[in-house]
N, C-alpha and C positions, 0 to 999 in steps of 0.2 A: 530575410534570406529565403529562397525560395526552395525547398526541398523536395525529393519524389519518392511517390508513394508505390513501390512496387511487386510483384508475384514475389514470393518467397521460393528459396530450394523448394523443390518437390522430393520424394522419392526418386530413386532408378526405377521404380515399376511407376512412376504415375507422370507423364510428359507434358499434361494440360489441365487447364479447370477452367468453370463457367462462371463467370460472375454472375450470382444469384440478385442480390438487394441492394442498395447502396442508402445508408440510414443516413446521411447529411446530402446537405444538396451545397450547389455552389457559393460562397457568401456566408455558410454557415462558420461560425466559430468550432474548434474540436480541442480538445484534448490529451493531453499527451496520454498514450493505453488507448486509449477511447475507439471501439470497433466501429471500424469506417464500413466496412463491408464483408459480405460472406462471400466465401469462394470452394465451391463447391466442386470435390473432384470425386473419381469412379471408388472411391475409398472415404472419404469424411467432407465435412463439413468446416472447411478453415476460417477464421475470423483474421482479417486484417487492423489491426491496431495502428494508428497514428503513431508516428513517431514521435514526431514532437507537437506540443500545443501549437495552435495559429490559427488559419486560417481557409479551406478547404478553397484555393484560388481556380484550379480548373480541373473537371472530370475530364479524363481524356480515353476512357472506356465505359460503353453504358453496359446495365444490367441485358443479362443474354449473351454476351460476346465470350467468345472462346479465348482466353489470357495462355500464355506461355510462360515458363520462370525467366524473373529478369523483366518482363516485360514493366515499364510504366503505367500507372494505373491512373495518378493524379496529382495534381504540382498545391502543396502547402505551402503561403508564406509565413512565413512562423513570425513575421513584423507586423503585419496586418492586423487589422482594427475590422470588426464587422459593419459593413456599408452601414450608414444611418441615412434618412430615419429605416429604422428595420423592426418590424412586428415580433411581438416576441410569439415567439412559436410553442404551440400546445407540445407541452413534456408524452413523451411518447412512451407508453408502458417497457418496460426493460424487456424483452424476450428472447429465449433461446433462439441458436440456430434452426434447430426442427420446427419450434414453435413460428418462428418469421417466416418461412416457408410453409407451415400449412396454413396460417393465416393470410398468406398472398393468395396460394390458389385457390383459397375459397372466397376470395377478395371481400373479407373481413376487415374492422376496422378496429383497431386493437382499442382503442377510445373506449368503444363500447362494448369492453368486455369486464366482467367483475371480476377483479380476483381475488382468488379465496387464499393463494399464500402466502408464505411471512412477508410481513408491509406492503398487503396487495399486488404481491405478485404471479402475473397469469401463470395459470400451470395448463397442462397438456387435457385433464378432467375440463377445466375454465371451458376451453377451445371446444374443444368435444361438446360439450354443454350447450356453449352458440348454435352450433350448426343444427344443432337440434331441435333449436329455435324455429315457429315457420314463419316466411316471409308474406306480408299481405299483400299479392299483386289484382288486378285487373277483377280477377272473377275466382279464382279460388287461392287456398293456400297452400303453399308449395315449398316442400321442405329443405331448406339451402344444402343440403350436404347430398342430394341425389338430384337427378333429373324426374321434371313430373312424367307423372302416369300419361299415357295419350287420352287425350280430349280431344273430341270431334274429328276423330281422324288421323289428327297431330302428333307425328311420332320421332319425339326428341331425341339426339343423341350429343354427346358432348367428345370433344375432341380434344387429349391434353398431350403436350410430348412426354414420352419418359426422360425421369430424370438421369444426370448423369450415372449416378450409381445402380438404379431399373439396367441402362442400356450394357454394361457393365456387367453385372452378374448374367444376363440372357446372353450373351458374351461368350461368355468363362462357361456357364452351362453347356452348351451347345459345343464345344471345345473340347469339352470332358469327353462328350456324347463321343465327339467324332476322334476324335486323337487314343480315348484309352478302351481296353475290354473290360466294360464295368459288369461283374456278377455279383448278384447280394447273398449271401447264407445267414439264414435265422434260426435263431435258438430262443429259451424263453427259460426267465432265472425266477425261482421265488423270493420276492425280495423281505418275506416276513425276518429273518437274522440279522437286515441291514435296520428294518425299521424298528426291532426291537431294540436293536443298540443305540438307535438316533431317539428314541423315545426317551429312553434310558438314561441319557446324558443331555439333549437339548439343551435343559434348562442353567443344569451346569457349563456346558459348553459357552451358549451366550454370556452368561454371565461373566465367565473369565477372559475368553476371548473377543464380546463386542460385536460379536455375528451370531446369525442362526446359522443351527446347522443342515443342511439340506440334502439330500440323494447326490447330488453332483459331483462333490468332492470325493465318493466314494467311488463313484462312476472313473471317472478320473487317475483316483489312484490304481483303480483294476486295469484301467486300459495302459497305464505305464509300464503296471508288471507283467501284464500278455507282451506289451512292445519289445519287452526285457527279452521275453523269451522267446519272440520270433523278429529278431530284427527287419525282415525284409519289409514287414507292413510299416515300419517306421521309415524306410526308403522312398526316394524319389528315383524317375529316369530322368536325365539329361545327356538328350540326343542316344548314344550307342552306350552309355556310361550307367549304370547303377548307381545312387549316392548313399548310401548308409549313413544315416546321422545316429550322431555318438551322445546327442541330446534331446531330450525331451519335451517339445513346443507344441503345447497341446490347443487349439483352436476351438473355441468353444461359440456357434452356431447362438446372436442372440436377433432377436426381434429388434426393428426399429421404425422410427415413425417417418424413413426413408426407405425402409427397408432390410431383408438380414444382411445383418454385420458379422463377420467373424473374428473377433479379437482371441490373440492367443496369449495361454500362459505359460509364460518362458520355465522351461528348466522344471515342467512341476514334480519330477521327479528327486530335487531339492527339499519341495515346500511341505510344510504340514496341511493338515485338515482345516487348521484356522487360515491359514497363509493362503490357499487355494478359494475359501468361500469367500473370502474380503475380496481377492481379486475378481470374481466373479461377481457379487453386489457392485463392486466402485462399475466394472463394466455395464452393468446394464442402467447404472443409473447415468453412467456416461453416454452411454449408446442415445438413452432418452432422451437428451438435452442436446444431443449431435456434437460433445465433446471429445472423441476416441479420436487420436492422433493415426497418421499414415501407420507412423513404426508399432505400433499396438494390431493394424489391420494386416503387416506387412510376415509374411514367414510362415510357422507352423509346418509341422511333421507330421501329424495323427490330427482329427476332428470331433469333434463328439455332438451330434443334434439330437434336441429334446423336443420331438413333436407332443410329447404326451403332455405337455402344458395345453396345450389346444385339444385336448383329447381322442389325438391321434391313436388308434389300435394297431397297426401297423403302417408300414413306409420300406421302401426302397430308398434313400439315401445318395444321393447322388455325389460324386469326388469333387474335393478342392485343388482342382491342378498348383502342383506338380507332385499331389500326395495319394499317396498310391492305395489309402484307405480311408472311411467314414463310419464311425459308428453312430444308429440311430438308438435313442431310447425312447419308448414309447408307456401311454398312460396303464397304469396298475390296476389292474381289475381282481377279484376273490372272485375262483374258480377253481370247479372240484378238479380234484389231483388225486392218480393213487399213490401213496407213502407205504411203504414197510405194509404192504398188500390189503390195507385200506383208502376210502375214499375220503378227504380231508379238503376242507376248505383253505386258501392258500393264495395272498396276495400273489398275482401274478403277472409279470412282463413279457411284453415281447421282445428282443432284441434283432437291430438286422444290422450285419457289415456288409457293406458295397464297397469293393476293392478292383483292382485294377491287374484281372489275370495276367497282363503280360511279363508281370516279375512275383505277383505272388499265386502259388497254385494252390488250389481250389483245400487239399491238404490242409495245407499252415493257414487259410481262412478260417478252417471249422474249428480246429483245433484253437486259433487263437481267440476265438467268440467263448469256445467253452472255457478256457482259463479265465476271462472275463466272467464269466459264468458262476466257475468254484469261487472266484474269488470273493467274490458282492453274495453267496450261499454260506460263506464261512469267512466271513471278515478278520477273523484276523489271523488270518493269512497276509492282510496286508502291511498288519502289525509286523508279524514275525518272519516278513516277506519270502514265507515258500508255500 
């Protein structure tokens, strides 16, 4: 019987995607599960799975082509026997979504790469490792992951499309730009009370709950109870309409080896401390592996980005349409402070909100940076939520 392999529903925000790779070729045997292809849209990274085991009869999309939902992608027979005589084909190392994509454009050869993870499987260090390998051409050696230096004159450049998700976020950026009145207001919190509490408890924390504990959660819970208390930065516009949301979907700004993602987490106004850091771990190690689903990328009220992993000192912050706020957190430096009319050394941050003057004024921004402020200076406040 001959069955079709095709685009899945999309979101209502995502209309298209690109087929990236197609891991069987025609004739090949597959699998029932068995990831036929990636399908790359402005938001993640989709794997298409075979329906049924059989027989991969005909590709009727190649890789590069822009798919629609619904669309046919390739006809299985699920009776079919693979053509004899048929070579048996070198076993191809297992690799992620992000990792198949950065091994294509650096047109690596997954064969020859060592891998260091569980049962030799490539990790994302492996790949990174290759490229840093140099390759031995003609007359010098030239190192695969940049373009050489000019020699003789010779002044190389390389030319790659963005990908779907690049095109996508410069999009939506640009968007922000032109649609909203973005001002940033900064404040700067000592975070010695937070880190003494995190010091404090760490070890117990992991241990009962399974995570570390980190700034985030903390971060997080402040910006819920500033939301609490000036609802308008937790609004969206829509059209002539303000939307006030009655729920708390906080977007947490991560790195990916696509690009940033923002996966939000629902309702954190719900969760605990421990509830909040596991969802934030599972996301970036999902982010990694280019596992984050649409509906994980889809939604969010409030933002929160963390330049200071990259050790950022300060940022402007730029909005996630249709959300009328972002707050940035930036890296922790010790810097003299006066306290109770001396000079005291004093882990210190910068904070910025960039928010969207046309519904919140300039007022309810300072004011709600500083309740962020108090809160993460006297944590628990968060405890005892006032």
């Amino acid at each position: 019987m001959m069955i079709e392999l095709k685009v899945p529903a999309l979101s209502e925000s995502v209309s298209e995607g690109t087929l990236l790779s197609w891991l069987k070729q025609e004739g090949e045997a597959v699998a029932q599960g068995e990831n036929l292809i990636d399908l790359e849209t402005d938001k993640v990274v989709l794997e298409l799975p075979a329906p049924q085991a059989g027989v991969l009869s005909k590709v009727l999309k190649q890789n590069g082509e822009v798919v629609l939902p619904g669309e046919v992608l390739a006809l299985i027979d699920t009776e079919a026997k693979v053509a004899a005589p048929a070579k048996a084909a070198a076993v191809e190392p297992a690799l992620s979504p992000s990792l198949r994509k950065l091994v294509a454009e650096h047109e690596l050869d997954p064969a020859q790469i060592a891998g260091s993870g569980r049962g030799g499987r490539i990790t994302k260090d492996d790949v990174l490792a290759q490229l840093e390998k140099p390759v031995q051409s003609a007359s010098v050696m030239i190192p695969v992951q940049v373009a050489a230096p000019a020699m003789n004159g010779e002044r190389l450049e390389q030319r790659v499309p963005m990908t779907r998700l690049r095109a996508r976020v410069a999009e939506r950026l640009v968007q922000a730009q032109q649609t909203a009145a973005i001002l940033t207001t900064f404040n700067e919190v000592n975070m010695q009370p937070v880190m003494e509490l995190r010091n404090r408890y760490k070890e117990k924390f992991e241990k009962e709950h399974g995570v570390k504990l980190g700034f985030m959660s903390f971060f997080v819970k402040a910006a819920v109870a500033a939301l609490q208390k000036f609802p308008v930065v937790n609004a969206s516009i829509d059209g002539g309409d303000i939307v006030y949301h009655g729920y708390f979907d906080i977007g947490i700004a991560v790195g990916s080896p696509r690009g940033l993602v923002v996966p939000v987490v629902r309702n954190a106004d719900q969760l605990s401390f421990a509830e909040i850091e596991k969802q934030i771990a599972e996301f970036g190690n999902r982010a990694r592996d280019g596992k984050l689903t649409i509906e994980e990328l889809t939604g969010g009220t409030f933002s929160i980005s963390n330049g200071g992993v990259f050790g950022s000192m300060m940022s402007t912050p730029i909005l996630n349409p249709p959300q009328s706020a972002i707050l940035g957190m930036h890296k922790t430096y010790e810097r003299p402070i006066a306290e109770n009319g001396q000079v005291v050394i004093r882990p210190m941050m910068y904070l910025a909100l960039s928010y969207d003057h046309r519904i919140v004024d300039g007022r309810e921004a300072v004011l709600f940076l500083v309740a962020i402020r108090e809160a993460l200076e006297d944590p628990a406040r968060l405890l005892l939520k006032v």
